[in-house]
N, C-alpha and C positions, 0 to 999 in steps of 0.2 A: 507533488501530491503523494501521498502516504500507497506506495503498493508493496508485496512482496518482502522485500529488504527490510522498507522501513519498518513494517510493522510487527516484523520480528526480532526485530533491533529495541523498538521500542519496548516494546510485550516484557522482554528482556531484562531492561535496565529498568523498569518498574518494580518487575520482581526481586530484584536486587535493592531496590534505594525503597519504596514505599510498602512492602508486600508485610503484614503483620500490623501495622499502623490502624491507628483507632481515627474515625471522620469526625471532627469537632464542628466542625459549620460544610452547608454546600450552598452551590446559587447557582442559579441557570438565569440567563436574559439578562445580563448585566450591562450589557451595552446593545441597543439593539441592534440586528442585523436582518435586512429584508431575505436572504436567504440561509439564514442558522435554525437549524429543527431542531426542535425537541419534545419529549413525550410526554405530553400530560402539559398542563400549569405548573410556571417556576416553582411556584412554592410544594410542588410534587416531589420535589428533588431534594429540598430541606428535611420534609415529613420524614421522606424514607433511609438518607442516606443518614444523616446526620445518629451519631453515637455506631453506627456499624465501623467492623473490621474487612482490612483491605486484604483480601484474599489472592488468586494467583494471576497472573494477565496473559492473557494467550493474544496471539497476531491470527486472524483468520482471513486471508486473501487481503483487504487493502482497510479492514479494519482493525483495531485493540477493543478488545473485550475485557473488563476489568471487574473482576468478581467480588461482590458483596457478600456473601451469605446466597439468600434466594432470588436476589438481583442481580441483577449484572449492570454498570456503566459501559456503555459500548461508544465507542469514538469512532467515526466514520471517517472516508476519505475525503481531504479538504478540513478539517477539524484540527489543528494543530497542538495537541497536548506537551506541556512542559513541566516540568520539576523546579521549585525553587526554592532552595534552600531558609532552615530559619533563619529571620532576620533581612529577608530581601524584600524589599518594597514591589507592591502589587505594583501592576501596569494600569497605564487609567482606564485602557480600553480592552476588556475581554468577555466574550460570553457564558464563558461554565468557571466556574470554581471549588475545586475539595480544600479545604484546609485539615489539616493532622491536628493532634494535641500540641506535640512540639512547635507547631505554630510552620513548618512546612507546608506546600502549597501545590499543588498541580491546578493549572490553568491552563481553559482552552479557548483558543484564536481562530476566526474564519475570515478568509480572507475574499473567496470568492463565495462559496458556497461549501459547507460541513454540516453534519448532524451529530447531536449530542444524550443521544437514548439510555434513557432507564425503566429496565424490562425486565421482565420477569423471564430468562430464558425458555422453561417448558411450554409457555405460552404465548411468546412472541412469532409471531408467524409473517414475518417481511421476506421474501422472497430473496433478495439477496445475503438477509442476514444465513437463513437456512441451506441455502446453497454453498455459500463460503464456510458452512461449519462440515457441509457434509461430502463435499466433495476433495479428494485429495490432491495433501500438497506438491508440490514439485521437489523431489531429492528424499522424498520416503516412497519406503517399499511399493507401496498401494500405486504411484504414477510409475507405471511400468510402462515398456513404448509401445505393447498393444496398447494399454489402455490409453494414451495418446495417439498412438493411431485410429482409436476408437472416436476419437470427438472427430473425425474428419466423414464419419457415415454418416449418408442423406445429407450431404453437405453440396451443395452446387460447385461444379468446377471453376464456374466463375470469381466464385469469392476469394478476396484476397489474402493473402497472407498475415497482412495486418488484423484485416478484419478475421481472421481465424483464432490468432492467436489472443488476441486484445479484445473482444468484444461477447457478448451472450453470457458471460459469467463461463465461458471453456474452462477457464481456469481463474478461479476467481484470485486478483490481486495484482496477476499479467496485465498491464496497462500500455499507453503509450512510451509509457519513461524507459520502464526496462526493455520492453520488446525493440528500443534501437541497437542494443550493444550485442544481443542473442543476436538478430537476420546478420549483424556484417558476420558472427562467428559463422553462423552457419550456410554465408556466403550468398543470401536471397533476397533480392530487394523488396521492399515491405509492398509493392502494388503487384507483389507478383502473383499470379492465377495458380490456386493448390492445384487445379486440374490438372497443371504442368509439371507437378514432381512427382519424380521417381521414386521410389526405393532408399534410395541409396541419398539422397535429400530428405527423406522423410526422418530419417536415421541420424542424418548430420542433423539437423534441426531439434529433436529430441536430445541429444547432445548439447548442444546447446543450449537451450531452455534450460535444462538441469546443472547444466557446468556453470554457465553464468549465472543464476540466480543465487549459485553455491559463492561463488566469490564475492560478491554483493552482500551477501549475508555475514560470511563470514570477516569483511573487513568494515559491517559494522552500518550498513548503507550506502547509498551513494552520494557524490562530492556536490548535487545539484540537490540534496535535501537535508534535514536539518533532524537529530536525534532527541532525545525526552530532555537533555540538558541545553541546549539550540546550539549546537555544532555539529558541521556538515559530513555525512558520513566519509569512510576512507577511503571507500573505491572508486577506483577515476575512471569517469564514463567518458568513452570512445566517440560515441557519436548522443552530445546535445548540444542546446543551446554554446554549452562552453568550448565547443570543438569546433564548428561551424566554421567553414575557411582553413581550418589546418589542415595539415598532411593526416594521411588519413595512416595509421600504426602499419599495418603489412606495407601498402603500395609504395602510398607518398602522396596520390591522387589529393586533388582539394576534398574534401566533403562540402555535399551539398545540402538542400535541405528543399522539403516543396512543401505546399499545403498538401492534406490529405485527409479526408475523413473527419473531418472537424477540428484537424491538429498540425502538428507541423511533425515531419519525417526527417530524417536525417539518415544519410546514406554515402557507401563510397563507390561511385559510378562503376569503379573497374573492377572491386571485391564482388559487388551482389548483383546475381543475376536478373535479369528481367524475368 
């Protein structure tokens, strides 16, 4: 799922391959899907997008926002947007489609569930859209570690650590995917009670969040998701699915992995604390 890394990766490699391009055809609903949204009737998508220029793409917490003029295409998380060169044959089965003049192609894929909005920015008023534009990101000035120490007020000491970092939009984009490879850095197992850290934890964890989601970024994504061209990013994540049962990089311990929270956790027994 499109968080953080990806979506800055993404944002990224648009600007570079499609940013100036003119939309020759669009289409929404092309194959149905019981859980793919979008705004307005297909044919909303044609009207508007069709003869506009592809302006700048920003990653905002776990979406790509992709700038029209006074629209925006906004691709959500679960939405899997691709790049295909001229001369590649479409897929049979996708739900959004830009084609360019040069006959190039961005296509988007849901797999479980994804949204595919076309909005008028000054006017779209989605609650998570606004939050993820207005809140800042992790590794600029504006997340400093008060202000991360800030989302922790009026917060119950009961809530977990997972649920801190990964939920309510705290940090819009922090999902389950990245938040495994941060707790083993900052040495805290994901069901652990905020009420029980220190100082001196709160510090290391900030730390973290910021240090790893800088590495993530910077090699491009990670190796459990797929970039605007469908190749999986370069950084090698410690604790998912693809780690499960190995030695865990500092100890050696197995890593284990539990349900949690509607998800699956992945942890190394003797790096993170309880």
């Amino acid at each position: 799922m499109i968080e953080i890394p990806e979506s800055l990766t993404i944002a990224r490699q648009l600007n570079e391959t499609v940013r100036g391009k003119r939309i020759l055809e669009a289409e929404a609903a092309h194959t149905p899907h019981s859980f793919a949204w979008y705004s307005g009737e297909p044919q909303y998508y044609s009207e508007v997008m069709e003869g506009r220029e592809i302006g700048e793409a920003t990653g905002i917490g776990s979406m790509i926002e992709l700038s029209l003029g006074d629209y925006s295409f906004v691709a959500g998380d679960g939405a899997n947007i691709r790049y295909l060169a001229p001369g590649t044959k479409l897929p049979e089965r996708y739900q959004a489609r830009i084609t360019f003049e040069d006959e190039s192609h961005l296509v988007c894929t849901v797999q479980m569930y994804g949204a595919m909005f076309l909005i008028e920015p000054d006017k779209y008023q989605n609650p998570y859209y606004l939050v993820a534009k207005e809140k800042p990101l992790p590794g600029t000035a504006d997340f400093s570690y008060q202000y991360f120490k800030s989302l922790r007020e009026e917060l119950a000491g009961t809530m977990s650590m997972k649920a801190f970092l990964a939920t309510e939009q705290r940090i819009p984009g922090l999902g389950n995917g990245v938040l495994q490879d941060i707790l083993l850095e900052a040495g805290v197992h994901p069901k652990r009670k905020i009420g029980t850290l220190t100082e001196s934890h709160w510090k290391r964890i900030y730390e973290a969040v910021t240090g790893t989601l800088e590495k993530m970024i910077a090699a491009g994504g990670r190796d459990t998701e797929k970039n605007l061209f469908g190749e999986k990013g370069g950084y090698q994540t410690m604790l998912s699915k693809k780690t499960f049962g190995k030695p865990c990089p500092y100890c050696g311990s197995l890593i284990q992995k539990a349900n949690y929270m509607g998800g699956t956790v992945y942890f190394c027994p003797m790096c993170q604390e309880m």
